[in-house]
Structure formats: C-alpha cells, structure tokens
C-alpha positions as a Markdown table, in Angstrom:
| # | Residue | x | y | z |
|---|---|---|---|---|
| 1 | Unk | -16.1 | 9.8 | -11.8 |
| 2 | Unk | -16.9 | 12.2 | -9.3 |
| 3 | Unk | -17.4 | 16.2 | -9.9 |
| 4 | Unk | -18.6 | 19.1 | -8.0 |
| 5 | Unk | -19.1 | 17.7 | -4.9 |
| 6 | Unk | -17.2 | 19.5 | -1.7 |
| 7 | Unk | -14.8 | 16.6 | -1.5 |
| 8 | Unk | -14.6 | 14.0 | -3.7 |
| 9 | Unk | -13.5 | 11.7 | -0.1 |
| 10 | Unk | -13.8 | 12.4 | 3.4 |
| 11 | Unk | -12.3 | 10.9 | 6.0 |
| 12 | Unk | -11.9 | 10.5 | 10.3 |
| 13 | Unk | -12.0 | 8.1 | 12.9 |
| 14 | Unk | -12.0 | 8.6 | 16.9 |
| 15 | Unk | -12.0 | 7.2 | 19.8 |
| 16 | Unk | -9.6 | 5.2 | 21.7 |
| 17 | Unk | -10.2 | 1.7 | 20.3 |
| 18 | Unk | -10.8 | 2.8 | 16.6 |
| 19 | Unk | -9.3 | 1.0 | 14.1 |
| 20 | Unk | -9.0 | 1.5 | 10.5 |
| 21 | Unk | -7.2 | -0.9 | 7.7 |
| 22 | Unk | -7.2 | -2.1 | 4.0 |
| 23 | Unk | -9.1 | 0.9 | 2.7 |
| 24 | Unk | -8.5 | 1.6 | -0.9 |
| 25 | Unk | -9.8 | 4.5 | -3.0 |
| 26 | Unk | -8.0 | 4.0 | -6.6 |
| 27 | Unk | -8.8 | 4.3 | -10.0 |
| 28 | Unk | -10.9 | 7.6 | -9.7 |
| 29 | Unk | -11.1 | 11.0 | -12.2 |
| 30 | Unk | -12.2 | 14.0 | -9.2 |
| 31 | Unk | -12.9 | 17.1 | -10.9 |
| 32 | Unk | -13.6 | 20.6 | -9.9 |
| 33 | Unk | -14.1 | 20.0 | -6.2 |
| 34 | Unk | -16.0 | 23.1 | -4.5 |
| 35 | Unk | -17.9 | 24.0 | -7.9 |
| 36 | Unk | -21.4 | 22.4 | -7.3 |
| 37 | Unk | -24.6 | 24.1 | -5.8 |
| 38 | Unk | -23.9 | 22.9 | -2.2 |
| 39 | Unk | -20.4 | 24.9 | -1.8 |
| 40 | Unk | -22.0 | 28.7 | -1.2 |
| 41 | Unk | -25.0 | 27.1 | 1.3 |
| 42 | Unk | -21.7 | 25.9 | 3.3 |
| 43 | Unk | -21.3 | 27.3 | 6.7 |
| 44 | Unk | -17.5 | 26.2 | 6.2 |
| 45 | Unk | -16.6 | 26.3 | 2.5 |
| 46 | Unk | -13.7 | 24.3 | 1.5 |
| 47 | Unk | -14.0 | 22.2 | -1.5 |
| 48 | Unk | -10.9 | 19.9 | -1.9 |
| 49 | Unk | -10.4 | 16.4 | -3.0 |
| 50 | Unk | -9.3 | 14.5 | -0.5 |
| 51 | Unk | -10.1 | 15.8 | 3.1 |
| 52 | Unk | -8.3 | 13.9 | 5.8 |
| 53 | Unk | -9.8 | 15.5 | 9.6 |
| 54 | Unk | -8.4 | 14.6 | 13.2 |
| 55 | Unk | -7.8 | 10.5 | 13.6 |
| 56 | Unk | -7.3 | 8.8 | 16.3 |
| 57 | Unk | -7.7 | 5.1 | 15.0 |
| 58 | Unk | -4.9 | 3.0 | 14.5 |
| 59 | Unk | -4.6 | 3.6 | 10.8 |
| 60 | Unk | -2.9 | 1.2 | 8.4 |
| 61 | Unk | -2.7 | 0.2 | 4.5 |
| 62 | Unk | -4.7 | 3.5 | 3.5 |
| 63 | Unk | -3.8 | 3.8 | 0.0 |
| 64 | Unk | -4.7 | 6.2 | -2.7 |
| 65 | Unk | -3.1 | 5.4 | -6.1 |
| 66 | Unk | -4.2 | 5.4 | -9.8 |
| 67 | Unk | -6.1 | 8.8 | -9.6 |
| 68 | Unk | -6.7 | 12.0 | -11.4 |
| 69 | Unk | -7.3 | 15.2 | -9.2 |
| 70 | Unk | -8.2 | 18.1 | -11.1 |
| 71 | Unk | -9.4 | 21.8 | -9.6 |
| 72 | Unk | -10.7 | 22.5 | -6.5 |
| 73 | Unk | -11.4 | 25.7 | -5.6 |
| 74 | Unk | -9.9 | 25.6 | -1.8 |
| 75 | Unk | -6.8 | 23.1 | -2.5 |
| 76 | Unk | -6.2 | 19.5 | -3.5 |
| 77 | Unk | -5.8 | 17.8 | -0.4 |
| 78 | Unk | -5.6 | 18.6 | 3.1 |
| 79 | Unk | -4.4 | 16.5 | 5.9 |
| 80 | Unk | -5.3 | 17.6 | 9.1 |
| 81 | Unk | -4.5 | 16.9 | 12.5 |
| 82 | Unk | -2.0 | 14.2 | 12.7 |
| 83 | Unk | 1.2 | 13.2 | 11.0 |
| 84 | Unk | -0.4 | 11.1 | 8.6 |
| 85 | Unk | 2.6 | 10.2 | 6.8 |
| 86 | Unk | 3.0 | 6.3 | 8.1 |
| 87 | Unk | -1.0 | 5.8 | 7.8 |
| 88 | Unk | -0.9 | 6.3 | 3.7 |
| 89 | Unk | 0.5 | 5.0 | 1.2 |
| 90 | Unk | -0.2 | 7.7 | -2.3 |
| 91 | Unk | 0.9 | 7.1 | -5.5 |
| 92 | Unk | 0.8 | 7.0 | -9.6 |
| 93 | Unk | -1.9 | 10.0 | -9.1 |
| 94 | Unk | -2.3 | 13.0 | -11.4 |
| 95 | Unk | -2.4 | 16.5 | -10.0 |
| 96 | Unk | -3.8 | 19.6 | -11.3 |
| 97 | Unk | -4.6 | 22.1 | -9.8 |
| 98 | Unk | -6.1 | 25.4 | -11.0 |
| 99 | Unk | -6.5 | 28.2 | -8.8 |
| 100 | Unk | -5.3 | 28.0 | -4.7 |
| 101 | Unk | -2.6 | 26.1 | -2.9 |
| 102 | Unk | -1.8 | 22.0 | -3.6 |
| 103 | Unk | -2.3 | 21.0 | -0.1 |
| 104 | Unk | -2.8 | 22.4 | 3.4 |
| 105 | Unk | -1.4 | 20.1 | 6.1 |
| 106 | Unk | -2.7 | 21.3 | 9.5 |
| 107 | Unk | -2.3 | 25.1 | 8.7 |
| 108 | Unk | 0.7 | 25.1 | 6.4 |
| 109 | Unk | -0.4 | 25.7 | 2.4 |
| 110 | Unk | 2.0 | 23.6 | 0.0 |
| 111 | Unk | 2.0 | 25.3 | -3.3 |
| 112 | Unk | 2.7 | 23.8 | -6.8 |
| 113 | Unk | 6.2 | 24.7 | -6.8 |
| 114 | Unk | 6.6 | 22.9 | -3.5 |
| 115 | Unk | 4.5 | 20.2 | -3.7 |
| 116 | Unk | 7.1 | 17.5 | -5.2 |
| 117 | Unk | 9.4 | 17.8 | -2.9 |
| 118 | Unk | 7.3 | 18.1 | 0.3 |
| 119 | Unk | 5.5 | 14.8 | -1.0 |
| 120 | Unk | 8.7 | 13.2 | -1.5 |
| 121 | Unk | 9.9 | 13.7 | 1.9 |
| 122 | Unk | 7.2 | 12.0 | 3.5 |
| 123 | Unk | 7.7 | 9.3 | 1.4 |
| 124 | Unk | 3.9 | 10.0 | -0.7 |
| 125 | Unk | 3.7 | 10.6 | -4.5 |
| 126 | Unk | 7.2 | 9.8 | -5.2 |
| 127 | Unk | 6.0 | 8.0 | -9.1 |
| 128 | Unk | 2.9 | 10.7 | -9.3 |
| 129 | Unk | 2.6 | 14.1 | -11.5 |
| 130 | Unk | 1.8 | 17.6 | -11.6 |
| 131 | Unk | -0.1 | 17.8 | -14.6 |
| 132 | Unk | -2.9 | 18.7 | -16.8 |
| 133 | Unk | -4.7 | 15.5 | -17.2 |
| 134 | Unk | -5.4 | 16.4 | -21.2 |
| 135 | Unk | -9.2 | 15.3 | -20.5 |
| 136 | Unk | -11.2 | 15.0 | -23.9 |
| 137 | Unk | -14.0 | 17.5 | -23.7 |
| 138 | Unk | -13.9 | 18.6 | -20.1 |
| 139 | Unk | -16.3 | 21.5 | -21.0 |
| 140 | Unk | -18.7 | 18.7 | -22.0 |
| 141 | Unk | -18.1 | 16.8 | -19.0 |
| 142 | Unk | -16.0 | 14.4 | -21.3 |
| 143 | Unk | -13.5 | 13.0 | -18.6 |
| 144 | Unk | -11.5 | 10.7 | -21.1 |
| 145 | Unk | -8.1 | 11.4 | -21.5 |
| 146 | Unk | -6.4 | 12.1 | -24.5 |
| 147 | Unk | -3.9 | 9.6 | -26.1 |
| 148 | Unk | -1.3 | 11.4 | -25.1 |
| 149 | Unk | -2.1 | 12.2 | -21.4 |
| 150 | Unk | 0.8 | 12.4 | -19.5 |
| 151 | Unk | -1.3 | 10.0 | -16.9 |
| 152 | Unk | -1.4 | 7.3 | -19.3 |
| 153 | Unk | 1.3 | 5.4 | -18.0 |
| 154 | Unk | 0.9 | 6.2 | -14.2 |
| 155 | Unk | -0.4 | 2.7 | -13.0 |
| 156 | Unk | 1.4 | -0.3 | -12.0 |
| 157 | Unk | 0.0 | -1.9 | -15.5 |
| 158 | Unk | 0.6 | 0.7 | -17.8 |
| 159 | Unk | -2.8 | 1.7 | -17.5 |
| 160 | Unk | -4.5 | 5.4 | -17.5 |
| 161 | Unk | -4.8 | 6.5 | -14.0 |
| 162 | Unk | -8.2 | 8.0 | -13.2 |
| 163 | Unk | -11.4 | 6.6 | -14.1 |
| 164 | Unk | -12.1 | 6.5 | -17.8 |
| 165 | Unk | -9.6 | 5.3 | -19.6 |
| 166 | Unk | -11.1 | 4.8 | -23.2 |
C-alpha cells in the first residue's frame, strides 16, 4: 500500500557500464500520488505513480504487473527520456485516473481516451484496465476492493490485482 507520496516508484540509471535486470514491482494498491504534505514544499511538483527519468543502463526484465494505480494529481506514469518500450514488460494493472493526463512520455500527454491504444502499440498493458478500482472505504483509507472490482480477475491466478485483496 502506498499513498500520498510524490511517486509511488522512482526510477534511473546512468553511466556507460550500468546495468539493470530482474526488477519486479507487482502486487501494489498506489493511491493519490501528489496529495501528501511533501508535494507544495516541491521545487518541481509532479506527483505520479510510476516516474521513469533518463536511463542509460542496459535495462532488461523490468516488469510491473498485478497493480492498482489510482489518482495522481500530475499523471499516472511518465516515461522519460528513452524509448523504454523493449526495457518493460506492464501488465494486468488497474488504472484510474482522476483529474490530469494518463501518461506523459517525454513531453507528449496521453489522455484516457488514448491511453489503450497508445499502450497497445508499444506492446505494454495489452490484458490491463481503465477503471475505478471499486476500493471499499477509500475515504477511510480502506483500500480493499469490492467483490465486484473489475480488478478482481487481472492476475495470472485469478487473483485481485493490487495489494489487499480481502
């Protein structure tokens, strides 16, 4: 469970023999990314999910599967100076945004009604969903999902995606 932070995951890498492998961040509920204390004392404010800056490693098996992103007050993901589509592998999440674009890849903003398809051409988020999570009690910090969740069947198991499944 992670909420309010400024991203929920950061990432970069640099220099010449850099090398990066085998990292894994599944199974996580991110919630309302941008909305803690920290955000307005920011010299840069931003808050997103997943932030992906400049890499210059040699980047492979990156995957981010099974998760629940929900709100963020810049967007839900940026990817940022690189092509990073042969470095991840992303799938079974759960979107949602609230307010402000889906993703921002180098400068270009994907919107909602875009995000699907510009996902899908890069080969990310092709068994993933643009949805409202149906969380319990998210006013109470409750970040179960209901029976009915529309992430309930997004992992490889059947599983909820995200991090509190009961």
């Amino acid at each position: 469970m992670i909420w309010n932070s400024e991203y929920s995951f950061e990432y970069w890498n640099h220099g010449s023999g850099s090398v990066t492998r085998n990292i894994v961040f599944e199974h996580n509920t991110c919630v309302d990314a941008g909305c803690g204390c920290g955000h307005e004392q920011r010299p840069d404010p931003n808050g997103r999910h997943l932030m992906f800056y400049d890499n210059s490693a040699a980047t492979t098996n990156f995957v981010i599967a099974g998760n629940i992103f929900s709100n963020a007050t810049d967007s839900l993901l940026r990817l940022h100076g690189r092509d990073w589509t042969s470095a991840l592998v992303m799938d079974r999440n759960c979107w949602h945004p609230a307010r402000g674009p889906m993703l921002l890849w180098g400068q270009r903003r994907v919107g909602a009604d875009d995000f699907a398809a510009f996902m899908h051409a890069r080969g990310f988020d092709r068994q993933s969903l643009l949805a409202d999570p149906q969380f319990l009690d998210p006013d109470h910090r409750d970040y179960r999902l209901s029976p009915d969740s529309p992430a309930g069947a997004l992992t490889s198991q059947g599983a909820f995606a995200g991090a509190l499944s009961d």
